[in-house]
PyMOL CGO cylinders between C-alpha atoms (Angstrom):
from pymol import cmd
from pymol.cgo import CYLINDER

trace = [
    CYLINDER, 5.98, 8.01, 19.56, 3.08, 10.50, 20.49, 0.3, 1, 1, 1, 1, 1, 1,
    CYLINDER, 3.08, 10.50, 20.49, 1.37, 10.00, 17.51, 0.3, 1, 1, 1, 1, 1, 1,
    CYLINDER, 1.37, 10.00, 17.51, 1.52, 6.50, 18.30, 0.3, 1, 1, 1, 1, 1, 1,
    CYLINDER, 1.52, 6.50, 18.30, 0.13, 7.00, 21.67, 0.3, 1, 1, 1, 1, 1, 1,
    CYLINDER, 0.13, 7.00, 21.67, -2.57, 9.06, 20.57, 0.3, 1, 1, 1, 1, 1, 1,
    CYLINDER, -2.57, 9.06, 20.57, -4.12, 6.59, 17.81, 0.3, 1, 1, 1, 1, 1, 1,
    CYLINDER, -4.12, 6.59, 17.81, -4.31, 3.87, 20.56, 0.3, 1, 1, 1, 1, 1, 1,
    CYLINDER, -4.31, 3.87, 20.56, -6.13, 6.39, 22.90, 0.3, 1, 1, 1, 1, 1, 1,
    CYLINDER, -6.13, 6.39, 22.90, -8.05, 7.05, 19.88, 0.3, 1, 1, 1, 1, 1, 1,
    CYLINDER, -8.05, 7.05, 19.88, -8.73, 3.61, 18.82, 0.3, 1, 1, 1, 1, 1, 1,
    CYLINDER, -8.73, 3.61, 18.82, -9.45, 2.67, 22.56, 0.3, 1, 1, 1, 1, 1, 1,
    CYLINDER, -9.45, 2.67, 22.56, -12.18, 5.34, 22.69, 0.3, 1, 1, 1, 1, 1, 1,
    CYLINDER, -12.18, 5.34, 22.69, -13.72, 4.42, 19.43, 0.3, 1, 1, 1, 1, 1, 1,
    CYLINDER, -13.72, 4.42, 19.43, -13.98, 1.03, 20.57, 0.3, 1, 1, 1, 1, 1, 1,
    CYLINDER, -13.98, 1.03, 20.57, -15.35, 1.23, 23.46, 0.3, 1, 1, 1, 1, 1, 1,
    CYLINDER, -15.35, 1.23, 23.46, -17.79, 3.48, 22.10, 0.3, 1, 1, 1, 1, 1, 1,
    CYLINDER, -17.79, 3.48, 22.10, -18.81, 0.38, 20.08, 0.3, 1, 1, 1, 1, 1, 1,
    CYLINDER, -18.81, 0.38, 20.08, -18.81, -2.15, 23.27, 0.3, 1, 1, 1, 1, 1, 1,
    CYLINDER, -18.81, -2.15, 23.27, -21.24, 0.19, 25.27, 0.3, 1, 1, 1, 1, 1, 1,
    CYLINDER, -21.24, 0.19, 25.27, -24.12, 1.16, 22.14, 0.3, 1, 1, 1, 1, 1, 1,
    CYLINDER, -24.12, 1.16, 22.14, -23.49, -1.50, 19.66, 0.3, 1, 1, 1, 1, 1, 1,
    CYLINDER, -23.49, -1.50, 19.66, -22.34, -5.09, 21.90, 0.3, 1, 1, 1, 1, 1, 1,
    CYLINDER, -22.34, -5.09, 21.90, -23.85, -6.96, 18.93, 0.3, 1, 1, 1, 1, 1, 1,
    CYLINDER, -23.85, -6.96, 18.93, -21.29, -5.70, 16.33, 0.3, 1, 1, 1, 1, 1, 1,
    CYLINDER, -21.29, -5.70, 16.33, -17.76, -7.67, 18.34, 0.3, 1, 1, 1, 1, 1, 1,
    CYLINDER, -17.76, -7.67, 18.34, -20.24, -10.79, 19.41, 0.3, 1, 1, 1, 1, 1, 1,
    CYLINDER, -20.24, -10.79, 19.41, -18.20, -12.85, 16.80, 0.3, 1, 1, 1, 1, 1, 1,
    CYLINDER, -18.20, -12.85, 16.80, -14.67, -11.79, 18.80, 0.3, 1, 1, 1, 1, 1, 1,
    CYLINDER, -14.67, -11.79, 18.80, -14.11, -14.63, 21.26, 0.3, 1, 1, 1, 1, 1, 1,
    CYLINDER, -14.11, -14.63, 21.26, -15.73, -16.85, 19.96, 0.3, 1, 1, 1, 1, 1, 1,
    CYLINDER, -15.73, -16.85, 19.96, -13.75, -18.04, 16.20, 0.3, 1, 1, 1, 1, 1, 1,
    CYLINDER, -13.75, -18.04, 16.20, -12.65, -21.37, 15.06, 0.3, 1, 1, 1, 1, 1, 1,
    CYLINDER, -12.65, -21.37, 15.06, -9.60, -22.19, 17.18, 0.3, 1, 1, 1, 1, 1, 1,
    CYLINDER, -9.60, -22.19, 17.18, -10.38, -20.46, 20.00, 0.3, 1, 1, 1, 1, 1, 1,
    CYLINDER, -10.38, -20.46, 20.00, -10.64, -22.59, 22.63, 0.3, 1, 1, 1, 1, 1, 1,
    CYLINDER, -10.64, -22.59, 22.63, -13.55, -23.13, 25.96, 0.3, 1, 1, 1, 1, 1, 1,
    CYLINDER, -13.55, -23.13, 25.96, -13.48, -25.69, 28.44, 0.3, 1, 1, 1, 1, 1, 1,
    CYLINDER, -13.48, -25.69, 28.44, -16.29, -25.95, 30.80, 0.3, 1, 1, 1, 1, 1, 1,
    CYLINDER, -16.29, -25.95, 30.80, -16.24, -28.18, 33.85, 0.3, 1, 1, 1, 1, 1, 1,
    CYLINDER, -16.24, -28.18, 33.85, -18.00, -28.48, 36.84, 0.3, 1, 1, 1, 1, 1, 1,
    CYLINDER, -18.00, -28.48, 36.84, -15.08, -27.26, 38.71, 0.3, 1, 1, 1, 1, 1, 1,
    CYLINDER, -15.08, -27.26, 38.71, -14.46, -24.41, 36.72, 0.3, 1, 1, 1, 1, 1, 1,
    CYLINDER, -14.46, -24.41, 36.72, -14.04, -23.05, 33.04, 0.3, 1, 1, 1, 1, 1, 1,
    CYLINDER, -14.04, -23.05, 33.04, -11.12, -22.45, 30.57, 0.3, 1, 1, 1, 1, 1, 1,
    CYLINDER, -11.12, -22.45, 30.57, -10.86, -19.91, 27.75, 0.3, 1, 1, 1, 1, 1, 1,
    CYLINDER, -10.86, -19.91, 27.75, -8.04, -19.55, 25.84, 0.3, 1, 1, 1, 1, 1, 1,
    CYLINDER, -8.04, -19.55, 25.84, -8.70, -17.32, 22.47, 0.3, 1, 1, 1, 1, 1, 1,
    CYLINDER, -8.70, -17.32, 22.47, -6.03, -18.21, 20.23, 0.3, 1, 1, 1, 1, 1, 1,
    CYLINDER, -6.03, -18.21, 20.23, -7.59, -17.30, 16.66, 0.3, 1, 1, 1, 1, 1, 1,
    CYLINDER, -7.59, -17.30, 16.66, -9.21, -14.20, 18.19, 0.3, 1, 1, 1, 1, 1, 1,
    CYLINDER, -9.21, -14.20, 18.19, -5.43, -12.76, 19.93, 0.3, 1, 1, 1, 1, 1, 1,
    CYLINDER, -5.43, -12.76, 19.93, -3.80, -14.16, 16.32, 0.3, 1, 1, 1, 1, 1, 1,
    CYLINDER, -3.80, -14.16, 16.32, -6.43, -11.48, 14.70, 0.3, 1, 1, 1, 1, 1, 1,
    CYLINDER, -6.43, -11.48, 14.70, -5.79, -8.90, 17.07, 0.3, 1, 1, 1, 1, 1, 1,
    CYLINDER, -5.79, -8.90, 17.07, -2.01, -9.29, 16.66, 0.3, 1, 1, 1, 1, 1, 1,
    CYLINDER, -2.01, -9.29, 16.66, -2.31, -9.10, 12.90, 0.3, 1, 1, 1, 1, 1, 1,
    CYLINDER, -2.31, -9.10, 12.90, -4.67, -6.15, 12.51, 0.3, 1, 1, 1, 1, 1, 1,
    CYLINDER, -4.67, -6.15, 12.51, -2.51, -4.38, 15.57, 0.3, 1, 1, 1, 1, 1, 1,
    CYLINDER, -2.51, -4.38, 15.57, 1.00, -4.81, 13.31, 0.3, 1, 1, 1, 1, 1, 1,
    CYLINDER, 1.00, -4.81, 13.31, -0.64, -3.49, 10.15, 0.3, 1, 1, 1, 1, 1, 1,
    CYLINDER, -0.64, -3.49, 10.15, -1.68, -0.70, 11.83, 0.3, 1, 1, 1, 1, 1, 1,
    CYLINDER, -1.68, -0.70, 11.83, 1.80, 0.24, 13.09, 0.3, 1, 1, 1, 1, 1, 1,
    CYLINDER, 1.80, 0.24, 13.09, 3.48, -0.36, 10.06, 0.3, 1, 1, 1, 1, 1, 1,
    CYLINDER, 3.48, -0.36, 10.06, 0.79, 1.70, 8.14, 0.3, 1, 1, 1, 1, 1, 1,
    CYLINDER, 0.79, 1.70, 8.14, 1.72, 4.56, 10.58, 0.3, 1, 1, 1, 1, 1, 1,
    CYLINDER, 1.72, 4.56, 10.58, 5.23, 3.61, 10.83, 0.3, 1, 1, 1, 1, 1, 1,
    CYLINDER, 5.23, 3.61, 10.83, 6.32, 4.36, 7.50, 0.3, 1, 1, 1, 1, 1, 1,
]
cmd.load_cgo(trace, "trace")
């Protein structure tokens, strides 16, 4: 479980390090096919479906790779 726990505080780190020198490199995340953004005058509505899906997938491959 701490190895675990460390790879996500590692993974964390390493992507925020991408966020704050390199924002052009995730510009694609939010904004797939399927994810969805609803803009009235009253307000707006994002609801990332494909992005989360992608995020769920890579997230379970990574624990079973480590898992096992």
């Amino acid at each position: 479980m701490a190895s675990i726990l460390i790879l996500i505080g590692l993974l964390l780190v390493v992507i925020g390090v991408i966020v704050k020198w390199a924002p052009g490199l995730l510009s694609w995340f939010g904004q797939l096919p399927g994810d969805i953004h609803i803009q009235t005058a009253r307000g707006e509505l994002f609801i990332p479906f494909t992005s989360m899906i992608l995020t769920s997938i890579a997230i379970s491959l990574i624990l079973n790779f480590f898992k096992r």
